[in-house]
Every structure is written in structure tokens, then in C-alpha cells.
LOFITI-820138 format. One record per residue: x, y, z of N, C-alpha, C in turn; residue number from 1. Coordinates in Angstrom, 3 decimals. Atoms other than C-alpha are relative to their C-alpha. Example, Ala and Ser with C-alpha at 12.3 -4.5 7.8 and 13.67 -1.06 7.14 Angstrom:
BEGIN
       n_c1       n_c2       n_c3      ca_c1      ca_c2      ca_c3       c_c1       c_c2       c_c3   num
      0.890     -1.190      0.000     12.300     -4.500      7.800      0.900      1.200      0.000     1
     -0.820     -1.190     -0.060     13.670     -1.060      7.140     -0.770      1.090      0.730     2
***
This chain:
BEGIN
       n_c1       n_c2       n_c3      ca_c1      ca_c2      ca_c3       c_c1       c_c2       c_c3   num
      0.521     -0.216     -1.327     -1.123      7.962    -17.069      1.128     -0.087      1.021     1
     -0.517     -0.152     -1.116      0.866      8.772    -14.164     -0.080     -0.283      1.616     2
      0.383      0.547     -1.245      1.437      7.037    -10.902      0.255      0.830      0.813     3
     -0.417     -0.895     -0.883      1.147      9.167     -8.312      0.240     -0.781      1.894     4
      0.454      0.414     -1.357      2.077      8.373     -4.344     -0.341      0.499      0.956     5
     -0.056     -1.378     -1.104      1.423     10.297     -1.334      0.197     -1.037      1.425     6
     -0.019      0.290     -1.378      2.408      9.825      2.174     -1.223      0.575      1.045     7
      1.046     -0.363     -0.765      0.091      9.991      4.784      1.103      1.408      1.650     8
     -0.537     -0.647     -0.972      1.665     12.789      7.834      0.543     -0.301      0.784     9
     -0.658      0.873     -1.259      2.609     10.261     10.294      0.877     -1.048     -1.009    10
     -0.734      1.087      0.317      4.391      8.017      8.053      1.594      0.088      0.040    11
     -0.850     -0.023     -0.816      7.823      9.555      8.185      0.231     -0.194      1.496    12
      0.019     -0.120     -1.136      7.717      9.710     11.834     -0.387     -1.156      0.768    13
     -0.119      1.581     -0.497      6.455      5.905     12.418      1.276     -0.584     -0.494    14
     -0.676      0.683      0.379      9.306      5.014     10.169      1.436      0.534      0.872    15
     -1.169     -0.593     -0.710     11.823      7.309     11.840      0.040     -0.604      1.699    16
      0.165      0.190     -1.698     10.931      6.455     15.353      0.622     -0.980      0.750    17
     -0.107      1.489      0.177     11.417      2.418     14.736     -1.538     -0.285      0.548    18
      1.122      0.433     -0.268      7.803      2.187     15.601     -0.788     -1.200     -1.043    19
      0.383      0.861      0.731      7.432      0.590     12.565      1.447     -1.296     -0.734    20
     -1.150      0.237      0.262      9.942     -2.435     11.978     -0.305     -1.923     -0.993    21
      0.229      1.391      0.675     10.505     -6.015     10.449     -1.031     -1.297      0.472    22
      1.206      0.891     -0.521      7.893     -8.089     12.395     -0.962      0.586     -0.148    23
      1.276     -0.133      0.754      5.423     -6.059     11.280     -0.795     -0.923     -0.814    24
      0.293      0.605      1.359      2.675     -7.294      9.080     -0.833      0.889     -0.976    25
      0.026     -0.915      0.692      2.273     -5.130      6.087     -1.228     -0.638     -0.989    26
      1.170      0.371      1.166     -1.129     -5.279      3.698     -0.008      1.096     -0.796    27
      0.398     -0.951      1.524     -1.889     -3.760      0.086     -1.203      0.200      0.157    28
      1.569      0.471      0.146     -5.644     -3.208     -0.443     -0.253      1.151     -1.078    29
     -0.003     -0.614      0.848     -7.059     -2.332     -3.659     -1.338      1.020     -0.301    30
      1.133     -0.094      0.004     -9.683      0.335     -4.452     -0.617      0.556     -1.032    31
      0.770     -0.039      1.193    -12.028      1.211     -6.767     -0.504      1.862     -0.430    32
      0.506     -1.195     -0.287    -13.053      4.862     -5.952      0.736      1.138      1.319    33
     -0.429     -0.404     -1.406    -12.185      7.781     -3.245      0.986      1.353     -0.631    34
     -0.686     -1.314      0.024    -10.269     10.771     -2.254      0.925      0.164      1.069    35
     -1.367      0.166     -1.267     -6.730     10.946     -0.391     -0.583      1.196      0.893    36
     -0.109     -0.459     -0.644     -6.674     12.458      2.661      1.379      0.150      0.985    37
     -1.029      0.261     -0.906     -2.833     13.195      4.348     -0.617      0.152      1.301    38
      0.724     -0.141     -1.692     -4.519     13.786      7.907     -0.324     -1.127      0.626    39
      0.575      1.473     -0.456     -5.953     10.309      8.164      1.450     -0.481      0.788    40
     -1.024      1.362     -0.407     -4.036      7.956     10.662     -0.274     -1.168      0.403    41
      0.359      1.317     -0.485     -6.165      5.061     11.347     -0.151     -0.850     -2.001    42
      0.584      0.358      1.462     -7.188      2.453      7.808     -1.481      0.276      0.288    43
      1.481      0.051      0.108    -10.838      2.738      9.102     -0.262      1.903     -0.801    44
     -0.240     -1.573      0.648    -10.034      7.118      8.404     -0.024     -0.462     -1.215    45
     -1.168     -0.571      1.869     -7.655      6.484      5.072     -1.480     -0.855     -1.032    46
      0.638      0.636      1.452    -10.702      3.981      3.122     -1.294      0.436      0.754    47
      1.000     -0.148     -0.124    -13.766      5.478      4.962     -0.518      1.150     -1.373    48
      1.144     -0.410      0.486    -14.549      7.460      1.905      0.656     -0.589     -1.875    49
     -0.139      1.479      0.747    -13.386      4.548     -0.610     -0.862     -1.014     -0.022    50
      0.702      0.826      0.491    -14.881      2.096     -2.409      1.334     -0.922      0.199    51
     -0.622      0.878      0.231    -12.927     -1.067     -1.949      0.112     -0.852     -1.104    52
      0.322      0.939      1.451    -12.488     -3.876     -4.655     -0.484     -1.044      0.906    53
      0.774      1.610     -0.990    -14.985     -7.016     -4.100      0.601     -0.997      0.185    54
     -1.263      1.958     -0.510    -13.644     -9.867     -2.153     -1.136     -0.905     -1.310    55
      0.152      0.588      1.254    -14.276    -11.503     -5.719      0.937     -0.199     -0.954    56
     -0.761      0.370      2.163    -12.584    -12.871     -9.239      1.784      0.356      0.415    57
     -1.906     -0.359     -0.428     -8.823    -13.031     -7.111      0.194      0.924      1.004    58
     -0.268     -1.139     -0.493     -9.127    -10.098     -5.093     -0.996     -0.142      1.733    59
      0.458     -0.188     -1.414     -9.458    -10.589     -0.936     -0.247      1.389      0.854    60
      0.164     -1.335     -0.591    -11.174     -8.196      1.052      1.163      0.600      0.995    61
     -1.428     -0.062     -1.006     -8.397     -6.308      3.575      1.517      0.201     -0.797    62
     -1.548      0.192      0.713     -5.470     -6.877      1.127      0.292     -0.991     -0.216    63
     -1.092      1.021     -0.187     -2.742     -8.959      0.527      0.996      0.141      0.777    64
     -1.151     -0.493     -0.992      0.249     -9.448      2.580      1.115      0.321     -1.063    65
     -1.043     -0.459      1.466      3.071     -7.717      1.078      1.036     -1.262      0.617    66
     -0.805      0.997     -0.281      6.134    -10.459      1.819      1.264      0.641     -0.482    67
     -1.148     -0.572     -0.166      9.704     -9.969      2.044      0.224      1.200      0.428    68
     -0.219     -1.570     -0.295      9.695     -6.780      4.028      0.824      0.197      0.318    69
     -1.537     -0.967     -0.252     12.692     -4.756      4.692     -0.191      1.224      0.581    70
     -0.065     -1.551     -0.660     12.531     -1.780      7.072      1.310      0.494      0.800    71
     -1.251     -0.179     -0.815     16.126     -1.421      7.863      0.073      1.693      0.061    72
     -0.288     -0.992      0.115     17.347      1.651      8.703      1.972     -0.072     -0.774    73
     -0.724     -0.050      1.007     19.762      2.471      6.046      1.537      0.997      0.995    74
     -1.295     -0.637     -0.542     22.350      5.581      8.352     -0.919      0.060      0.819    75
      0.600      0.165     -1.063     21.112      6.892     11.262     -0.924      1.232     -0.219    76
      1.098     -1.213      0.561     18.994     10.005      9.238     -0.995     -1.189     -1.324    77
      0.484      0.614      1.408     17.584      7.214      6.590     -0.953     -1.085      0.695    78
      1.343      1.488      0.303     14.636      4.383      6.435     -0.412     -0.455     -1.356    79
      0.469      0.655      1.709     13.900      2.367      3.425     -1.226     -1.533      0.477    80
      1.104      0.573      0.168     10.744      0.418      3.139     -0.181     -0.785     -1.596    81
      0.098      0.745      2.008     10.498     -2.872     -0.051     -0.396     -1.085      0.594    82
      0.379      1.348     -0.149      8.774     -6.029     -0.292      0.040     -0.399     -1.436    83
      0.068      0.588      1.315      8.324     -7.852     -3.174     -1.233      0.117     -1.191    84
      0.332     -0.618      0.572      6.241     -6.917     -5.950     -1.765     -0.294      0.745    85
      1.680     -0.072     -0.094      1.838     -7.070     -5.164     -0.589     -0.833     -1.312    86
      0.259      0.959      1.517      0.609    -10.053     -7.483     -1.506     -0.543      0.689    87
      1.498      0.095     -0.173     -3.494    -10.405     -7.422      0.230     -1.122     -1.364    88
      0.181      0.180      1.200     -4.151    -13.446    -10.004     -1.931     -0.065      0.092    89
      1.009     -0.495      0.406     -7.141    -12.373    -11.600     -1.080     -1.442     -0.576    90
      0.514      1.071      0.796    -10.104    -14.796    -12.197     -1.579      0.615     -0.436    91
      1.409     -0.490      0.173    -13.983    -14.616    -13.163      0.175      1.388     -1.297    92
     -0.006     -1.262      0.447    -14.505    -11.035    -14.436      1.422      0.877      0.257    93
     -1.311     -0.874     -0.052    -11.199    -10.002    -13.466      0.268      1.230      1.301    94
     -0.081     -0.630     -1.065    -10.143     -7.437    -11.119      0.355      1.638     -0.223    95
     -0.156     -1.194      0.317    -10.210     -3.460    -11.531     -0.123      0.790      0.812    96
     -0.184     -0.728     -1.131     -8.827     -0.810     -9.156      0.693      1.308     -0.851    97
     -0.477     -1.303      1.193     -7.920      2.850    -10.140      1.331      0.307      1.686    98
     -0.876     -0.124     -0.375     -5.992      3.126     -6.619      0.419     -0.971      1.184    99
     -0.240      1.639     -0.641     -4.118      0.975     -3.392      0.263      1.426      1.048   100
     -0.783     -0.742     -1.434     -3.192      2.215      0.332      0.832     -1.699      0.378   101
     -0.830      0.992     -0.197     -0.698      0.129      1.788     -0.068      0.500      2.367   102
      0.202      0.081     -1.582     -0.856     -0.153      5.639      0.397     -1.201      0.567   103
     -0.557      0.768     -1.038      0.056     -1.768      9.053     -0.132     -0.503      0.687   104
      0.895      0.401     -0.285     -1.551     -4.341      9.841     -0.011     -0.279      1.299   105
     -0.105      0.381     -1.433      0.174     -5.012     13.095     -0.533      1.080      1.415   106
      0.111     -1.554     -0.501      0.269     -1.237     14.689     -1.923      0.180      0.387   107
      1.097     -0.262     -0.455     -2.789     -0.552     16.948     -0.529      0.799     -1.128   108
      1.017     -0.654      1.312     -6.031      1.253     13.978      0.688     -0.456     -0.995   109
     -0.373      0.172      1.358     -3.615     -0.123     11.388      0.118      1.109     -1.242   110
     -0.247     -1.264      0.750     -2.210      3.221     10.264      0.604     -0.218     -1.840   111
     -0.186      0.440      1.077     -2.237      3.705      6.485      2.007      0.850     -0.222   112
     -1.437     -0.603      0.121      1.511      4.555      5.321      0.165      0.940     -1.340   113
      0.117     -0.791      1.013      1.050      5.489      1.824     -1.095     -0.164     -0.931   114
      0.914     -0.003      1.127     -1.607      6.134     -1.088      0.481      0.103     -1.320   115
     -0.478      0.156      1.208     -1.236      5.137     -4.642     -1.200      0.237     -0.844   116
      1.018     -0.510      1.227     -3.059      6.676     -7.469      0.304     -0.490     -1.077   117
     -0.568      0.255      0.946     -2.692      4.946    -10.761      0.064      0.701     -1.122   118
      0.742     -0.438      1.058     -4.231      7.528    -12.783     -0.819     -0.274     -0.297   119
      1.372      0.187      0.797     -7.283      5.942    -14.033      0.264     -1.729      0.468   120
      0.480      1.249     -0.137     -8.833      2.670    -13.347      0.942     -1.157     -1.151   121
     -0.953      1.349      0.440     -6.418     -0.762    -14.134     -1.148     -0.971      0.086   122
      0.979      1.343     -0.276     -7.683     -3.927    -15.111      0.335     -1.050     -0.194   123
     -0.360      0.783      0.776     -6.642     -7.307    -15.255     -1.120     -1.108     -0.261   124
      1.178      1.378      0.369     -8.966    -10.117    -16.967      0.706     -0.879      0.902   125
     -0.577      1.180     -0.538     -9.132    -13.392    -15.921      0.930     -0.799     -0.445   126
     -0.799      0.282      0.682     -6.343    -15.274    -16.015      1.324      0.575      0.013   127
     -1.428     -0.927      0.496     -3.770    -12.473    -15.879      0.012      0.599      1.670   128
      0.316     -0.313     -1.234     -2.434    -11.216    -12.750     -0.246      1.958     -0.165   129
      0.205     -1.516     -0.426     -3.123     -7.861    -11.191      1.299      0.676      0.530   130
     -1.012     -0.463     -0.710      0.092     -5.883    -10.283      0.706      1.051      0.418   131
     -0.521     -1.153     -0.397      1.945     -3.401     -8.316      1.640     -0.733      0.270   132
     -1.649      0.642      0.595      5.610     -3.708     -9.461      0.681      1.301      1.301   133
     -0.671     -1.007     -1.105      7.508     -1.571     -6.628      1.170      0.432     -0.890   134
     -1.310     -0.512      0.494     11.040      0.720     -7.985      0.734     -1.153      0.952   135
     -1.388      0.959     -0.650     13.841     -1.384     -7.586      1.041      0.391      1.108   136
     -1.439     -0.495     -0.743     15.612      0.983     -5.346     -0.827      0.048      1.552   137
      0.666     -0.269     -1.274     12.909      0.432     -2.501     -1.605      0.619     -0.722   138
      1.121     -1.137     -0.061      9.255      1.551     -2.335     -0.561      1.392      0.364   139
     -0.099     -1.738     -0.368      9.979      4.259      0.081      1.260      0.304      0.351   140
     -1.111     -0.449     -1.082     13.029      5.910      0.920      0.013      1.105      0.807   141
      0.229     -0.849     -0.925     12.889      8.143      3.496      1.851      1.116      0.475   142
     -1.415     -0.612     -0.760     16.082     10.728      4.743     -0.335      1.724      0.647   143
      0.222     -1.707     -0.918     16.108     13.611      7.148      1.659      0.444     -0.347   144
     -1.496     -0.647     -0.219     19.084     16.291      7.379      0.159     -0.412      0.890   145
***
């Protein structure tokens, strides 16, 4: 199965701008169902036709906070976006999501930034965590000509 990501239309362009920067506060949220839309720019848009995962068995409604964020700008055409990996520990029945948006929690509507598809519904029992492991070279990198 193949992870797929997609950017939402505005997300270069918050990151390019500096609209979006290190005092931000950045949330994961996991979901269960749904259909991307790049057009969306609010989170109430990007998960209105999402199923969320139940604030249940490890898994808070809203997200998690991602931690250690990094939005430096890398030259003066570049942005790079990384936190540290997304760790849900799983209890009860466990926790099962097929995809995640990641959004901003600070930024007036809390614009979503990107969508993650895992391919097919993940699951972790109880006991085990739930996770979104980010590339080591950044989550997003961004570069204009």
C-alpha cells in the first residue's frame, strides 16, 4: 500500500509568505473515512466530508500536537516543514484510521496544510502505538525557481 500526500492550494503560499512560522501550533488528526479536496482552506472545509477517529482507546478528538516544529526557511526560494514523528498509544480496542490532515491550529479557520492517504485503513491494538513516522529529510520541502 502506498502513502500518498497532497497539498492543499494555499499551502505553498502560507509557507512562502512566512504566514506560517515557528510559534505556530501545529495538529495531526486522524480519520477514518472521506474524500480530499485541494480547494478547501478552512479544517471545518478539509474534514467536513470525513469521518474522524473517536475521541476513544488513545485517540483525542482535534489531534495531537505535532512537537518540535521547524519552519525555517531553508534559501530565500525554499521552506521546510518537520516535527517529530505522530505517536497515538493505542488502548481499549485500539485505534484505526485509513487517513490524517495535518493543520494550523494557530492561523485564523485553522487552514489544513496537507492530506495523507495511507492506502487502506491502519490499525494499532491496544497496547501498541499508532504512528506517523515523517521522512527524515523533513515532512515538506517546499522550493520555487
Amino acid at each position: 500500500m502506498a502513502v500518498t500526500v497532497s497539498l492543499y492550494n494555499h499551502t505553498a503560499s502560507l509557507f512562502l509568505s512566512g504566514a506560517i512560522n515557528n510559534t505556530d501550533s501545529f495538529k495531526v488528526i486522524l480519520l477514518s473515512s472521506g474524500t480530499f479536496s485541494a480547494a478547501d482552506t478552512t479544517l471545518a472545509q478539509a474534514s467536513a466530508g470525513y469521518t474522524e477517529v473517536t475521541n476513544a482507546n488513545g485517540y483525542t478528538s482535534g489531534g495531537l500536537l505535532l512537537t518540535n516544529v521547524v519552519t525555517p526557511i531553508v534559501t530565500t526560494n525554499d521552506a521546510k516543514f518537520d516535527a517529530d514523528d505522530a505517536v497515538w498509544n493505542a488502548t481499549g480496542s485500539g485505534i484505526t484510521a485509513a487517513e490524517a490532515i495535518v493543520y494550523d491550529d494557530t492561523l485564523a479557520n485553522d487552514p489544513p496544510l496537507f492530506f495523507i492517504d495511507f492506502g487502506a485503513s491502519e490499525t494499532a491494538p491496544a497496547s501498541t502505538d499508532f504512528k506517523i513516522i515523517w521522512p527524515a529529510n523533513g515532512i515538506l520541502v517546499l522550493t520555487t525557481p
